[in-house]
N, C-alpha and C positions, 0 to 999 in steps of 0.2 A: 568573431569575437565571442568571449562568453559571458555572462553578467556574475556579480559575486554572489555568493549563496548567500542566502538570509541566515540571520542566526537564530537560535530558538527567542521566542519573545516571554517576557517574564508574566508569570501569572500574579492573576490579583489574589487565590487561595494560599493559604499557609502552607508552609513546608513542612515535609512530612521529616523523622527522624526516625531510628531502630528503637529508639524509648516509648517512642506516640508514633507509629507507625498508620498511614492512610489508611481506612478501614475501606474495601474495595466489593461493591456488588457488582455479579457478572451476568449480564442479560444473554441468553446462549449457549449450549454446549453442544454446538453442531463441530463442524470443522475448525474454524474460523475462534472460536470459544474454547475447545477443549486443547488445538495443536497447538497454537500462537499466543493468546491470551492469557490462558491458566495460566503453563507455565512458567511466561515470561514474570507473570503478574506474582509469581509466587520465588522467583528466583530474584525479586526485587530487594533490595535492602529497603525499608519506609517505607511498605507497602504490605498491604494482609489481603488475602483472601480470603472474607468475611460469608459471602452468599453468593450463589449461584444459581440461578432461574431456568429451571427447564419444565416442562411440565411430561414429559419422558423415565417415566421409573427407571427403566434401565441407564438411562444416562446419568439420571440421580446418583442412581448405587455404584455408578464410576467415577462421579466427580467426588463422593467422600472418599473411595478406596483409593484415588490419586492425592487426595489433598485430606487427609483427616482432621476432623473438627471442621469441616467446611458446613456453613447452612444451605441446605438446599429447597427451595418454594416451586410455585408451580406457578406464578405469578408473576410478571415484573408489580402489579398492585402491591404486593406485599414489600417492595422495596419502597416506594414512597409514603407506604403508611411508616414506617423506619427511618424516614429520611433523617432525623437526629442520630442516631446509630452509626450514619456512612458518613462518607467524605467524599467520593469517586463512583460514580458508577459507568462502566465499561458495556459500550450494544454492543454486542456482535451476533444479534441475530437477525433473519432476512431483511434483505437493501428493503422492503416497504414499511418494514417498523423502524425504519432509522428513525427516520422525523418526528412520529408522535411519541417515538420511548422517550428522544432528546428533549425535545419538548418537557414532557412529562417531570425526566429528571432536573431539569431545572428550572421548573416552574417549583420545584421541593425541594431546592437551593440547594440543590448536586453538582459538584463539578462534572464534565462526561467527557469519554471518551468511544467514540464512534469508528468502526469497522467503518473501510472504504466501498462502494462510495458514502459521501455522509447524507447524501439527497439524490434524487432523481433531476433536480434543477439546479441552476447558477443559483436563482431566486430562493428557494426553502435553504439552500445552504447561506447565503445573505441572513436571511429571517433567521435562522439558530445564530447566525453569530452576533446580529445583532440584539438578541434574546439575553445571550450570555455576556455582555457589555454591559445593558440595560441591571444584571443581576450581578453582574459582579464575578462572575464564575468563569471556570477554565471548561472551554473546550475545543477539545484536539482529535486530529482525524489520524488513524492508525495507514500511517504509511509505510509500512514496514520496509518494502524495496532500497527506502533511502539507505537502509544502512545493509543492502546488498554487498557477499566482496567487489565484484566485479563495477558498481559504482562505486564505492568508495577508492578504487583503486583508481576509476577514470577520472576523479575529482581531483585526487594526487597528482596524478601526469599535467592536466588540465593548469593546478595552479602551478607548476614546475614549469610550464610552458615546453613541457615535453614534444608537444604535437603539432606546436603553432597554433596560429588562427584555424580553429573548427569550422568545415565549410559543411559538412553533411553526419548527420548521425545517425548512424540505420540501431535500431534496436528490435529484438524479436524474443517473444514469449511462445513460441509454440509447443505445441504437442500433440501426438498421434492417439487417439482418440476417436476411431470411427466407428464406433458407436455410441450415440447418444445415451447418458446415465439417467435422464429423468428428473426431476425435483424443479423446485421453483427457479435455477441458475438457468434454466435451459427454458423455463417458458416462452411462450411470444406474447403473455399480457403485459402489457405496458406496466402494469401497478408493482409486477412483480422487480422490474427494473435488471431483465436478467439478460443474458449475451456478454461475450465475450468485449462489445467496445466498453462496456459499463464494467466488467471484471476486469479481468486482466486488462485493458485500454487505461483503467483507470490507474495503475501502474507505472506502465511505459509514456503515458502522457505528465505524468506529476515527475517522472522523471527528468525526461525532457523540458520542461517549464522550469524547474529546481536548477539544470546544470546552464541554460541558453535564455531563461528571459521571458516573457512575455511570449504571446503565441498573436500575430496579424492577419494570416491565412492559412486555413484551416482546407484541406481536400481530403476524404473517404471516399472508400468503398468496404461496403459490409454485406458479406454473404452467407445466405444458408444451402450448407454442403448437404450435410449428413441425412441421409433419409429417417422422416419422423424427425428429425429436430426443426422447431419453431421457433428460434433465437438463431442472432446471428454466431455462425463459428467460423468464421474466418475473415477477418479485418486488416484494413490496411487506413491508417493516417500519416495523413503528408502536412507537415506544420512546417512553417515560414515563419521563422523568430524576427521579433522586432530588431533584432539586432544582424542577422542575415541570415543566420543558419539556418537551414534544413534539415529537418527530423524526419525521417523515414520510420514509419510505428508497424511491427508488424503484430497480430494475437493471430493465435488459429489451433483448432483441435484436431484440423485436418495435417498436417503438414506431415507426410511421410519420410523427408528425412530433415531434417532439423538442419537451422541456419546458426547463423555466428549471434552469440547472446550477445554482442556491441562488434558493430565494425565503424569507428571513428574514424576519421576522414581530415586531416590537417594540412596545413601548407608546408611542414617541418618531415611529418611521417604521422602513419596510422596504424590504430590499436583495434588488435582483431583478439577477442574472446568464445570461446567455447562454452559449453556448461551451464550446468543455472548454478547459483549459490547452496550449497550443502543444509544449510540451517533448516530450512524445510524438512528434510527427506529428516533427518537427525531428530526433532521434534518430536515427527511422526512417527520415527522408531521407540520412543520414548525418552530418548536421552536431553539430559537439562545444562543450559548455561555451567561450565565449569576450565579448567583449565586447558587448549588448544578449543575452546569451542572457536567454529567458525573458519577452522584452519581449513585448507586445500591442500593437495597433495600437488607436488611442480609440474607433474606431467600435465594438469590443467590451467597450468598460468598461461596469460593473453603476452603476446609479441608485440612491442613496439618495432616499424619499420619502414623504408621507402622504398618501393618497387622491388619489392619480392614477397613471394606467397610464404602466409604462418604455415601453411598447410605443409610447407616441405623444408621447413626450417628458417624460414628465413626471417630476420630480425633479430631481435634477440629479446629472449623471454623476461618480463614483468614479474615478478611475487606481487602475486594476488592479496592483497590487505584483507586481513580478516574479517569477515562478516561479524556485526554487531548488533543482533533483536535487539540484546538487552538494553543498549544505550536509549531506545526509546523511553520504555517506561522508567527508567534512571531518569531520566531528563524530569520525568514529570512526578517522581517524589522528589526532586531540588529543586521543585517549583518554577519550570521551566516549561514551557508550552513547545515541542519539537516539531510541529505541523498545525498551521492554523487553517480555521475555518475559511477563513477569506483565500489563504493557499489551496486549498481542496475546490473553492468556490472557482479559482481561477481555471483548472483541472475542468472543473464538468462545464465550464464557456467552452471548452476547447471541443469536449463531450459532445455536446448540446451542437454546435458546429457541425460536428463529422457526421453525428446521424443524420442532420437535413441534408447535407453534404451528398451523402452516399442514398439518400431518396429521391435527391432533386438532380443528381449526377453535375455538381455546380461545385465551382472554392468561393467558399464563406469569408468576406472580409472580416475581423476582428475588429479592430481599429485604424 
């Protein structure tokens, strides 16, 4: 069985319009800041990108030369001595300033939007959302994957009742990666909140929770492959939906040859996918929200089928539904919240779970 999707929940800030458009400060222009964020954040109708926070000269002289008329500080300080100025401000910079930038931004009565994960714990992410209840303000946790093609495409089938009852969901983020790149993603201090089940995990678990429910049993294992890396890079979660399904979660930077991005598993027939969604690679090339954004080309569409293999034709191929970045930040100048605090918070119980899980080599009941 699958549960129905939640819908965006309504914010208690004012909507934004092309007239009075959100004024938007950006904490960040790493990865995370300059691919996903700017962008989208500027490809917004009812939205501006007002300031950008880095204390990196060079990233400075790239966030005006992409976005001219942008402010650029060296500070997130200088965005809450401003806080009259803004309306939104957007983390996206390292998973351990999540909390005290959030924090900070809405103790100076900022709406915020926080890079996944939004905390290190179930509890700090409870604490922000209760912060911003308390305050009155909107905060949303940037889960971009939901509007992947290849899940939206499974959400189509799903509510079609294409596949039948879902009995198992394997999903896999991998990538070849054998060598470790360095930076805080890849530490093994805990503060840094870095490894693959906390990145990519956080992902393939939010997605899974989004399409099947609630999570009651929880089993990992997390391992460090790569010589010289001290985070985990290769992960496996096993969730047991309160509803019956099983989620098979794969992350890993080791993987040499790459698995199926969704092999769904129903009582009707199952959807087997390739590929990751385009929208990333496109980003990073430079290119913005415009017309075919998000398209796929057929030779990558997933197979619906029963007992026969995608790999030699067999089923018959799915059009891949368009990938949609932009509908997130859309949502949240119509003043619509597309990912909540409490949804992200249920994501790192799951989190929180798999790492004791894969230390204590035990399944973690939930509930």
């Amino acid at each position: 069985m699958t549960s129905p999707l939640v819908s965006p929940t309504p914010l208690a800030s004012p909507t934004a319009s092309p007239a009075t458009p959100m004024r938007v400060g950006l904490v960040g222009y790493g990865l995370a800041g300059s691919v996903f964020h700017a962008p989208l954040i500027a490809a917004t109708g009812g939205l501006a990108l007002d300031t950008v926070v880095t204390s990196d000269p060079e990233r400075q002289e790239r966030a005006r030369t992409e976005f001219p008329g942008v402010r650029c500080v060296a500070s997130a300080d200088a965005l809450w001595e401003r806080a009259d100025e803004l309306d939104l401000v957007v983390i996206a910079s390292p998973n351990r300033t999540h909390v005290p930038f959030a924090t900070a931004a809405l103790k100076a009565g900022l709406g915020v939007v926080v890079d996944k994960p939004v905390a290190g714990t179930a509890a700090e992410a409870r604490g922000l959302a209760a912060l911003a209840d308390e305050r009155g303000l909107l905060l949303s946790v940037f889960q971009n994957r939901r509007w992947d093609n290849d899940f939206l495409t499974l959400r189509a089938l799903l509510a079609a009742g294409e596949l039948g009852d879902v009995r198992r969901f394997e999903s896999r983020f991998e990538r070849w990666r054998p060598q470790p790149k360095g930076g805080w993603r890849e530490s093994g201090d805990p503060a840094e909140i870095g490894g693959l089940l906390y990145d990519l995990g956080s992902h393939v678990v939010d997605q899974a929770l989004t399409l099947f429910g609630p999570a009651e049993l929880v089993y990992a294992e997390a391992d460090v492959r790569r010589p010289g890396a001290a985070a985990d890079d290769d992960t496996f979660i096993a969730v047991t939906h309160a509803g019956g399904v099983r989620s098979h979660l794969y992350v890993s930077a080791t993987a040499a040859q790459l698995g199926p991005r969704f092999r769904v598993l129903g009582s009707r027939a199952g959807y087997v996918k390739y590929g990751l969604d385009p929208q990333e690679a496109a980003l990073r090339a430079g290119d913005r929200p415009g017309p075919g954004w998000g398209e796929e080309p057929a030779e990558m569409w997933g197979r619906v089928g029963a007992g026969e293999s995608p790999l030699t034709g067999g089923g018959r191929a799915v059009r891949t539904v368009p990938g949609d970045y932009p509908a997130y930040y859309a949502s949240i100048a119509e003043g619509r919240n597309p990912v909540s605090a409490e949804e992200a918070a249920a994501t790192l119980d799951v989190l929180e779970a798999a790492g004791r899980s894969a230390r204590e080599g035990s399944t973690i009941r939930l509930r």
